[in-house]
C-alpha positions as CSV (number, residue, x, y, z in Angstrom):
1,X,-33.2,40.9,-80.6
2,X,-31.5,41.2,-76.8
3,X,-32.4,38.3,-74.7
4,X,-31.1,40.0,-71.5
5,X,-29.1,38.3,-69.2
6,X,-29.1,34.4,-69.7
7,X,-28.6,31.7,-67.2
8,X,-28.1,28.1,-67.7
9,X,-27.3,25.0,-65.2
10,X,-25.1,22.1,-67.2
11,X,-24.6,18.4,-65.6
12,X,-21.0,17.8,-66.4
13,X,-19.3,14.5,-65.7
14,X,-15.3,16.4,-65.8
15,X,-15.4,19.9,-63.9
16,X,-12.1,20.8,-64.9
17,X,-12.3,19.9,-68.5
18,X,-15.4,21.8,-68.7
19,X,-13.7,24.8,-67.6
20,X,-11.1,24.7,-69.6
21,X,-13.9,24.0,-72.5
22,X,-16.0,27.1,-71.7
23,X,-12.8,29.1,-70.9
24,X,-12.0,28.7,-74.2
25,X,-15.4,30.4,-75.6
26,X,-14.6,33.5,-73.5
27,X,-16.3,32.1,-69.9
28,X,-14.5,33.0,-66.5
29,X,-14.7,31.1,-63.2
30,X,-16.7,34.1,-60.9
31,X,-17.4,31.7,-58.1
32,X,-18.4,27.5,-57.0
33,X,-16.3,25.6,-54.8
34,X,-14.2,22.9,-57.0
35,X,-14.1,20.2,-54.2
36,X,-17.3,20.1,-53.8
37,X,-18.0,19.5,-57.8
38,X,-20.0,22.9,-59.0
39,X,-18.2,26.4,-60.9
40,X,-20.1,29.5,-61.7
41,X,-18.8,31.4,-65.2
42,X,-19.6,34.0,-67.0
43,X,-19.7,35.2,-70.4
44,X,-20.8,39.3,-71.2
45,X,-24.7,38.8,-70.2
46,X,-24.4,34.8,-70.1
47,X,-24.3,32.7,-66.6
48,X,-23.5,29.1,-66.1
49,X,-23.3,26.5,-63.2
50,X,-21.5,23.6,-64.0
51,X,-21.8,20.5,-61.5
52,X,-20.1,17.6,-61.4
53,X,-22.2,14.7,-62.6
54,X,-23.4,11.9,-60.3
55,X,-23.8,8.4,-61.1
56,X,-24.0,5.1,-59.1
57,X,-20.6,5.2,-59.6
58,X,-19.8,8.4,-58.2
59,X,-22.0,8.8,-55.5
């Protein structure tokens, strides 16, 4: 079965841990803007924007 292309949008409360996570499974940073907490990676047909988790904490 193909799917097509796949896009998905994660909550993730450590950006750069999360990169190196997916980086691991293949994924590539192919655009975001770190400072501002969101990463765009890609995998073959698979998409996925990761932002940086608010809480009351954090924001």
């Amino acid at each position: 079965m193909d799917l097509g292309n796949f896009s998905v949008s994660l909550a993730v409360s450590d950006l750069k841990a999360s990169e190196t996570f997916y980086g691991h499974l293949g994924f590539t940073a192919i655009g975001g803007d770190r400072d501002q907490g969101w990463l765009i990676m890609k995998n073959d047909t698979t998409a996925m924007a990761c932002f940086r988790a608010c809480s009351r904490r954090t924001c």
